[in-house]
One Martini backbone bead per residue (centre of mass of N, CA, C, O) as a GRO file, in nm:
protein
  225
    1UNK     BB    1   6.089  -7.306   3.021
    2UNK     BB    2   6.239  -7.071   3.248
    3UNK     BB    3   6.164  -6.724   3.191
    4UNK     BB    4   6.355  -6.425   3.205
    5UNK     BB    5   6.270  -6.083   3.085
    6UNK     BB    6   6.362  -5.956   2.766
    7UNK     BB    7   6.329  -6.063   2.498
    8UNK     BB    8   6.493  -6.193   2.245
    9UNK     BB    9   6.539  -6.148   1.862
   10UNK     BB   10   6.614  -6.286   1.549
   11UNK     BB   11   6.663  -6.151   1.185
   12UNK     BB   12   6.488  -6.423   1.098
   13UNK     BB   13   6.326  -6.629   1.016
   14UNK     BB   14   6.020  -6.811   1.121
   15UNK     BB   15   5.923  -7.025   1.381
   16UNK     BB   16   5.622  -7.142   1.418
   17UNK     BB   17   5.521  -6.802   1.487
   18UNK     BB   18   5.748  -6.559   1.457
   19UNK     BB   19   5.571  -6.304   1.557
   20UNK     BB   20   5.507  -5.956   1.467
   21UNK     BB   21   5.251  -5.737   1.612
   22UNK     BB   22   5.047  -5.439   1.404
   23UNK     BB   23   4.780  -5.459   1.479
   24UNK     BB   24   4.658  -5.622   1.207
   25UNK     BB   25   4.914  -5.742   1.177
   26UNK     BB   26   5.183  -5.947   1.034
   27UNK     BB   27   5.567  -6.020   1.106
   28UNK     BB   28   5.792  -6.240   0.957
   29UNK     BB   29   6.122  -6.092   1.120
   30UNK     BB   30   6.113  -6.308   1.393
   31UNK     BB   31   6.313  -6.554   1.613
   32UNK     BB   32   6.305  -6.804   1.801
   33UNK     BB   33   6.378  -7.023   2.065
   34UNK     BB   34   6.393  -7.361   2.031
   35UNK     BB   35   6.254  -7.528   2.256
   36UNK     BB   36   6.091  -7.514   2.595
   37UNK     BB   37   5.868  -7.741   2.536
   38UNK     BB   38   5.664  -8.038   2.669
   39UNK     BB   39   5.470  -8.267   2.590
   40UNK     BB   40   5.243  -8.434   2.834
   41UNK     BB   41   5.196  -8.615   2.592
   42UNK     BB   42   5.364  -8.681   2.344
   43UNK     BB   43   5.642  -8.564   2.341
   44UNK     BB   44   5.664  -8.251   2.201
   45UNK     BB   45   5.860  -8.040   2.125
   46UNK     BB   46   5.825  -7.669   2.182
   47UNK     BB   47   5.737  -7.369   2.109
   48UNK     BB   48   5.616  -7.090   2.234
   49UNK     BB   49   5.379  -7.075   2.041
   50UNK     BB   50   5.259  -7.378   2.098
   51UNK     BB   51   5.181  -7.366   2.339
   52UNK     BB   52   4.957  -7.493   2.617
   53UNK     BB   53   4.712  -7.488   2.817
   54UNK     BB   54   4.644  -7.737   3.125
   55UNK     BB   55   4.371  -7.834   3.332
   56UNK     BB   56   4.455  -8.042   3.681
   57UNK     BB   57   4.468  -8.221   3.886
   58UNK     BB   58   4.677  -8.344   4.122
   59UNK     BB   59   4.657  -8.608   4.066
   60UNK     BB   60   4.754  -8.596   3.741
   61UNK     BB   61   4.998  -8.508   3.839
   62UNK     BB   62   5.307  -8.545   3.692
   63UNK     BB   63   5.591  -8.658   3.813
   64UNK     BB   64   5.963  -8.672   3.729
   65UNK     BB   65   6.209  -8.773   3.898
   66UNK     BB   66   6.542  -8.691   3.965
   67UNK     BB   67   6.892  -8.705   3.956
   68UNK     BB   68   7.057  -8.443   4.126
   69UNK     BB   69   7.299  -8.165   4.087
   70UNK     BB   70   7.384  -7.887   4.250
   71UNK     BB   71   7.607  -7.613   4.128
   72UNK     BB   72   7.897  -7.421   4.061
   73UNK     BB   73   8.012  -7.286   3.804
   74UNK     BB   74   8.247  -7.335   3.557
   75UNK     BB   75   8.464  -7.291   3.315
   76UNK     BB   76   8.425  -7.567   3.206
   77UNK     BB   77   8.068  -7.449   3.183
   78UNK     BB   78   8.044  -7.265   2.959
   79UNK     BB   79   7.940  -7.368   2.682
   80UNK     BB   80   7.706  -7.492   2.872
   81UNK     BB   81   7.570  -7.205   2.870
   82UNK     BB   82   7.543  -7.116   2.620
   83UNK     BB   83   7.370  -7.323   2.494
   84UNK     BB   84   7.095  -7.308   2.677
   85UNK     BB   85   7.067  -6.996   2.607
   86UNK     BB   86   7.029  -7.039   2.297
   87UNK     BB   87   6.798  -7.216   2.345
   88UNK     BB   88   6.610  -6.986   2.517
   89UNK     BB   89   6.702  -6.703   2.402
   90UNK     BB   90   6.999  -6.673   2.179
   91UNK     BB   91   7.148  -6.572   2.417
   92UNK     BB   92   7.355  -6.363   2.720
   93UNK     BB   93   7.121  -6.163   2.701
   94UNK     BB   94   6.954  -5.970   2.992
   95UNK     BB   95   6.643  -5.769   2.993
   96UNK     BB   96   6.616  -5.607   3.325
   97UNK     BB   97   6.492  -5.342   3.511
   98UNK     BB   98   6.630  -5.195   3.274
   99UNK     BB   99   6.870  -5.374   3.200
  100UNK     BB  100   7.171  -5.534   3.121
  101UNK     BB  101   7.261  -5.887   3.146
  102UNK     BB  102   7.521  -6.125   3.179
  103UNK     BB  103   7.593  -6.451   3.203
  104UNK     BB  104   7.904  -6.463   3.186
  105UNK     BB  105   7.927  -6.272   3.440
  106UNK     BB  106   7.740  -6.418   3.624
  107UNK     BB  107   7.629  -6.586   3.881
  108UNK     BB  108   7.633  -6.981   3.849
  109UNK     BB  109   7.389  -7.222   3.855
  110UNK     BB  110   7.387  -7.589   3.820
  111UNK     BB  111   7.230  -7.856   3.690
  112UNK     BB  112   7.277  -8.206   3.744
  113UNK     BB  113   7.307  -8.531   3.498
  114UNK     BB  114   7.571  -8.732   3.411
  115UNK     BB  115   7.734  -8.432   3.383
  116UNK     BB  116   7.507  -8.292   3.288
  117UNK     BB  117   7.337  -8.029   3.194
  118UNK     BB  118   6.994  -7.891   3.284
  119UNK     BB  119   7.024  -7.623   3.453
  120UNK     BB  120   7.001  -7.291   3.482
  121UNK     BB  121   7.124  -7.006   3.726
  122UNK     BB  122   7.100  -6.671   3.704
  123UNK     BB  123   7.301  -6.400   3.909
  124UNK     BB  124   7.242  -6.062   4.060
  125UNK     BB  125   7.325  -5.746   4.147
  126UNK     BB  126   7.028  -5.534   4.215
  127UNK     BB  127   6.952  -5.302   4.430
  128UNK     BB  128   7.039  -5.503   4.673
  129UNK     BB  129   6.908  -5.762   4.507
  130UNK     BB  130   6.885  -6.049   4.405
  131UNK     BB  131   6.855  -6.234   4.135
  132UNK     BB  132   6.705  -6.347   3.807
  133UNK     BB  133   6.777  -6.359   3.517
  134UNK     BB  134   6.823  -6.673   3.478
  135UNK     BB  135   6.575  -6.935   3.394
  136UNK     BB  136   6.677  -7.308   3.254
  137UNK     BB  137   6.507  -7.584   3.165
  138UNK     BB  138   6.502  -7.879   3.001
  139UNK     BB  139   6.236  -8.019   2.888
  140UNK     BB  140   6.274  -8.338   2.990
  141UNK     BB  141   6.327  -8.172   3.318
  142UNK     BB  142   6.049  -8.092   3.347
  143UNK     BB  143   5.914  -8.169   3.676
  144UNK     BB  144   6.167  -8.260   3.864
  145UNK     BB  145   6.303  -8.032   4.032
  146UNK     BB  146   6.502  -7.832   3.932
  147UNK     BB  147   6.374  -7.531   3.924
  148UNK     BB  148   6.329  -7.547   4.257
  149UNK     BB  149   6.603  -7.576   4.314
  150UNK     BB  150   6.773  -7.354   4.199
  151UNK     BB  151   6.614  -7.165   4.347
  152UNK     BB  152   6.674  -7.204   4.656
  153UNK     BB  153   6.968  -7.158   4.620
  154UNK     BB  154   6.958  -6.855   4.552
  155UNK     BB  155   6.833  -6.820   4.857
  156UNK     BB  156   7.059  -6.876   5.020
  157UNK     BB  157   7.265  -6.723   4.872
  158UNK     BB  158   7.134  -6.436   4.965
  159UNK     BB  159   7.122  -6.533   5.310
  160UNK     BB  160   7.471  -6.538   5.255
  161UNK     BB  161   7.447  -6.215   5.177
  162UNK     BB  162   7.219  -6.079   5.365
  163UNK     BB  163   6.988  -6.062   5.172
  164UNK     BB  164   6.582  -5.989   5.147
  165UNK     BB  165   6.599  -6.046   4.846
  166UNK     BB  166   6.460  -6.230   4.544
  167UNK     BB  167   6.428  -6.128   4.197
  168UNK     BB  168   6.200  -6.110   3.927
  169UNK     BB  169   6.178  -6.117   3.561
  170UNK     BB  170   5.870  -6.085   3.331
  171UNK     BB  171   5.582  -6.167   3.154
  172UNK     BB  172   5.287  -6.180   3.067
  173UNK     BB  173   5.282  -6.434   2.877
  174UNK     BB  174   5.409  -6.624   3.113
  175UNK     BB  175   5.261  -6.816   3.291
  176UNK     BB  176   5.450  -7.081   3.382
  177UNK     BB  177   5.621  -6.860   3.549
  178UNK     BB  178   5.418  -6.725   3.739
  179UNK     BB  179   5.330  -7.008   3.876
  180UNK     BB  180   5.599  -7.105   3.967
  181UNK     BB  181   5.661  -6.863   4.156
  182UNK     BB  182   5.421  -6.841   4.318
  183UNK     BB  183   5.454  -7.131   4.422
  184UNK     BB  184   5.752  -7.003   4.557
  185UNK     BB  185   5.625  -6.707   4.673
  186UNK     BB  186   5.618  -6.511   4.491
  187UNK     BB  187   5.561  -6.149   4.421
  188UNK     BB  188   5.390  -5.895   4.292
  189UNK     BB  189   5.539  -5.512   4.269
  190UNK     BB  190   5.551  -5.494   3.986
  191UNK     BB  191   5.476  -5.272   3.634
  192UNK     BB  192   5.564  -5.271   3.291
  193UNK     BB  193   5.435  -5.124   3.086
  194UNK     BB  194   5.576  -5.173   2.778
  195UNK     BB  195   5.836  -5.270   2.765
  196UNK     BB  196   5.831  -5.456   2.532
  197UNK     BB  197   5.734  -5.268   2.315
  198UNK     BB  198   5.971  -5.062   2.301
  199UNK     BB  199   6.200  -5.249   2.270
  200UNK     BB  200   6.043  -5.352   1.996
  201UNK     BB  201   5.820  -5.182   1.876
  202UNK     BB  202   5.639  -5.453   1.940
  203UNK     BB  203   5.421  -5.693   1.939
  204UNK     BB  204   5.498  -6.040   2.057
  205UNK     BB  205   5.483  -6.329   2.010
  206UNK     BB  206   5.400  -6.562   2.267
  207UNK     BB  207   5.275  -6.776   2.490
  208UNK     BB  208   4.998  -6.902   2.308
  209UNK     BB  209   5.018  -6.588   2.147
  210UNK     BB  210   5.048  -6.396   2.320
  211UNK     BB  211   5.117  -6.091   2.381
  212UNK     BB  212   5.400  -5.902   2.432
  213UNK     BB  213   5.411  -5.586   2.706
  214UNK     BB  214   5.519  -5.666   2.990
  215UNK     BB  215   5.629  -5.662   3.249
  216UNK     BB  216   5.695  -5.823   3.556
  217UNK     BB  217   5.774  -5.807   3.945
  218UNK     BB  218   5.938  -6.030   4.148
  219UNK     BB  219   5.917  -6.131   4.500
  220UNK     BB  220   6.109  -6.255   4.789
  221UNK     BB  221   6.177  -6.344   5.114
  222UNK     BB  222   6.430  -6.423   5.323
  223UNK     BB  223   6.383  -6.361   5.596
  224UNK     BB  224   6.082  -6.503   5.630
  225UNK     BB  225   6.182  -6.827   5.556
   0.00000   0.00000   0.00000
């Protein structure tokens, strides 16, 4: 899943790795929602600390379509939100930008397959620029495009309420979301150093162990699309 803002963490049991790092020392007494993420070999659903990198060539890369519609979400589809927030996030509140933002609140486009939700971006409007709260879509539909066509509607979203940036925070540690934005135009514009260590008190372990540190701030132009 393509996660955006400041993680937010359950004070239980942690599952597979879900460590606050405090020095060298490790405190294992907050849990991560999982998984996130499936492995391209195996098919098995991964946690955030399980995940790894791995570098293919182009041909090597598979993408699997599927036909999906996206649209505007309806009251009837609160339940079927509030789920893949819990898969995705724990909850419906997301902190970026100096700011919490809570889904339940904001404009949520999501992707169906077969009637079911597989995808969802949350926006909503921040000094002047569309946001982009939350966007995640289920492991077994990432590289479907998905999460790509998500985008897309929110840009239009945008060009259609005439505003002139879209943009989006996330973490130092989520390479996958990096890599995702930025080959679809956005650029990083602001760095919020230790934003994460302030929020949580000490460095969180996140995707593939890297300590989760600072926002990154990246935002893409609607105007000259």
């Amino acid at each position: 899943m393509v996660r955006t803002g400041a993680k937010r963490y359950k004070k239980k049991a942690p599952p597979r790795g879900g460590f606050v790092c405090q020095g060298d020392d490790v405190t294992e007494d907050l849990e991560m929602p999982f998984p996130q993420y499936r492995c391209a070999t195996c098919d098995k659903d991964l946690p955030l600390n399980d995940a790894r990198m791995m570098v293919t060539c182009a041909e090597h890369h598979v993408s699997e379509r599927v036909d999906f519609v996206v649209r505007q979400a309806t009251a009837s589809d609160r339940h079927a939100i509030e789920e893949i927030c819990d898969r995705a996030w724990g909850e419906t509140e997301v902190d970026a930008f100096g700011r919490t933002f809570d889904v339940l609140t904001c404009e949520n486009l999501i992707a169906v397959v077969g009637g079911e939700l597989v995808g969802l971006i949350s926006l909503a409007l921040d000094r002047g620029e569309l946001t982009i709260v939350l966007l995640s879509v289920y492991p077994e539909y990432q590289g479907s495009g998905v999460g790509a066509a998500l985008v897309e509607a929110a840009v239009e979203r945008a060009r259609a309420k005439r505003l002139s940036m879209v943009k989006v925070a996330t973490t130092n540690d989520d390479i996958p979301a990096l890599y995702f934005y930025q080959r679809r135009g956005f650029v990083i514009f602001d760095i919020a150093p230790g934003a994460l260590v302030e929020h949580h008190g000490s460095a969180i372990s996140g995707f593939a162990d890297i300590p989760v540190r600072d926002e990154l701030r990246l935002r893409r132009s609607v105007c000259s699309d």
